[in-house]
C-alpha positions as CSV (number, residue, x, y, z in Angstrom):
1,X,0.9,-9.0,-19.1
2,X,0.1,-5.6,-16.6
3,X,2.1,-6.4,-13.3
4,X,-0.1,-4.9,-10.4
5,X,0.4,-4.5,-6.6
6,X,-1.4,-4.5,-3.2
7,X,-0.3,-1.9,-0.8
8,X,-1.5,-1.4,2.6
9,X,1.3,0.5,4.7
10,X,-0.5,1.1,7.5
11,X,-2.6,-1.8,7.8
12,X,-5.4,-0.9,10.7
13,X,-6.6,-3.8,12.6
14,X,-10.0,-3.0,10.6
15,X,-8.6,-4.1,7.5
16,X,-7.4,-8.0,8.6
17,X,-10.4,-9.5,6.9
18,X,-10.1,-7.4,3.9
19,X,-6.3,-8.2,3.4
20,X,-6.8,-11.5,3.8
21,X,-9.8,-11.8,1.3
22,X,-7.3,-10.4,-1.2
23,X,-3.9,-11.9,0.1
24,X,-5.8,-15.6,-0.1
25,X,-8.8,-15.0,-2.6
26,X,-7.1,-12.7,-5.4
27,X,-3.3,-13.8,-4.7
28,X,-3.3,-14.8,-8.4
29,X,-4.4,-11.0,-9.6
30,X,-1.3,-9.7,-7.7
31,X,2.4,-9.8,-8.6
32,X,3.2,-7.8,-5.3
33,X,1.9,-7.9,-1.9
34,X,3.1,-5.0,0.6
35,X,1.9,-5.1,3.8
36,X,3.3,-3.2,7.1
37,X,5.1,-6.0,9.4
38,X,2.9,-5.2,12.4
39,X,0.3,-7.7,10.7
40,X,2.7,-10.5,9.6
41,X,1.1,-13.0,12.8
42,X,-2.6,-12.4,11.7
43,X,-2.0,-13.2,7.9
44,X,-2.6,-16.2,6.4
45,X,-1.0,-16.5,3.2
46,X,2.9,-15.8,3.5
47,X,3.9,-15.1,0.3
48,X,3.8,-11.7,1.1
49,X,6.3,-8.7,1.3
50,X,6.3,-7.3,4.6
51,X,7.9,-3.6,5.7
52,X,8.3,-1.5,8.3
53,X,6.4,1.4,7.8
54,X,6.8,4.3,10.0
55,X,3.5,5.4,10.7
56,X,4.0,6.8,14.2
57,X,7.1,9.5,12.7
58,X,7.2,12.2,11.2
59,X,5.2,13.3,8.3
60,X,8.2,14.1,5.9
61,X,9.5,10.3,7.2
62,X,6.7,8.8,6.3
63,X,6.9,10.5,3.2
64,X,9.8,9.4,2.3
65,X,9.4,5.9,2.9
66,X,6.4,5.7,1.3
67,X,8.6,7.0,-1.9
68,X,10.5,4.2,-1.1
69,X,8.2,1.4,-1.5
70,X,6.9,3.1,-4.9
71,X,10.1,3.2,-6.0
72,X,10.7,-0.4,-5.5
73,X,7.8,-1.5,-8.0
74,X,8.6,0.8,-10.2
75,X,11.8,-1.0,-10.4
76,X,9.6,-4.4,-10.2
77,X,7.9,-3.1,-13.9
78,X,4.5,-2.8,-11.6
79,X,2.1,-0.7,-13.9
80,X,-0.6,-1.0,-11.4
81,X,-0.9,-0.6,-7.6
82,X,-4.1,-0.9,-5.5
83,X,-4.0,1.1,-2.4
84,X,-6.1,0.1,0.7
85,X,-4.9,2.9,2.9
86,X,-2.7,6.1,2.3
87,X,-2.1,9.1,3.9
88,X,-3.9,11.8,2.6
89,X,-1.5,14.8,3.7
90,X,1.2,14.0,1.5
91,X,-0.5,11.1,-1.3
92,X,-1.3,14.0,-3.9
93,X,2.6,14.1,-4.7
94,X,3.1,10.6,-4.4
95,X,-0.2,9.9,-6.6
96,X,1.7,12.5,-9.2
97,X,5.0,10.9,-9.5
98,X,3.4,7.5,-10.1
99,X,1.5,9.4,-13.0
100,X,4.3,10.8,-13.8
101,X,6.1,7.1,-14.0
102,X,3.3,5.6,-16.0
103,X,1.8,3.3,-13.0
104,X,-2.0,3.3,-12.6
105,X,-3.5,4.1,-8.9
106,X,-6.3,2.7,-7.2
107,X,-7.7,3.9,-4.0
108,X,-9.8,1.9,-1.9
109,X,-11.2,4.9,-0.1
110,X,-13.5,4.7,3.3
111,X,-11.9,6.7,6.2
112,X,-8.7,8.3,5.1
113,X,-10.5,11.5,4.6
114,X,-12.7,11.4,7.9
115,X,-11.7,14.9,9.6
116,X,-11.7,13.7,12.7
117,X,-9.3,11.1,12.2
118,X,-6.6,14.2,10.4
């Protein structure tokens, strides 16, 4: 059976309804939940893996840590990972070395690209 993650590192306020639907709805679809630890109070289901992403440092940081996280599920045997947010100035290499590691990526795109957001 595919293993497949959730991975939301930066976790906006405007995606609490959506993480929800799929922490509590789709829990059964999902081997791994990451989510950034600012949420953990508005959450419902709790079998979740929390972090603390750096999203107010530096680019090469976050970077870095985002490496991090990959790296963990590649260790987990994750062949799969749905993204719900990513940062678009550095995601190209980190969408190439999970090609590269034989994991599928998923993008739920809707406003990482808006320029005046960058």
């Amino acid at each position: 059976m595919t293993k497949v993650a959730l991975v939301d590192l930066h976790c906006p306020a405007g995606h609490l309804n959506l993480i929800n639907f799929y922490a509590d709805k789709l829990k059964k679809e999902f081997d791994y939940i990451i989510l950034n630890k600012e949420i953990k109070k508005f959450i419902t289901n709790k079998n979740i893996n929390f972090v603390s992403y750096p999203h107010k440092k530096n680019i090469l940081f976050r970077f870095f840590y985002a490496l991090k996280v990959c790296n963990y599920l590649i260790s987990k045997n994750i062949k799969k990972i749905f993204f719900l947010s990513y940062d678009p100035k550095f995601f190209f290499f980190i969408s190439f070395y999970l090609k590269f590691n034989k994991i599928n990526i998923f993008l739920v795109e809707h406003d990482a690209l808006n320029k005046k957001k960058n």
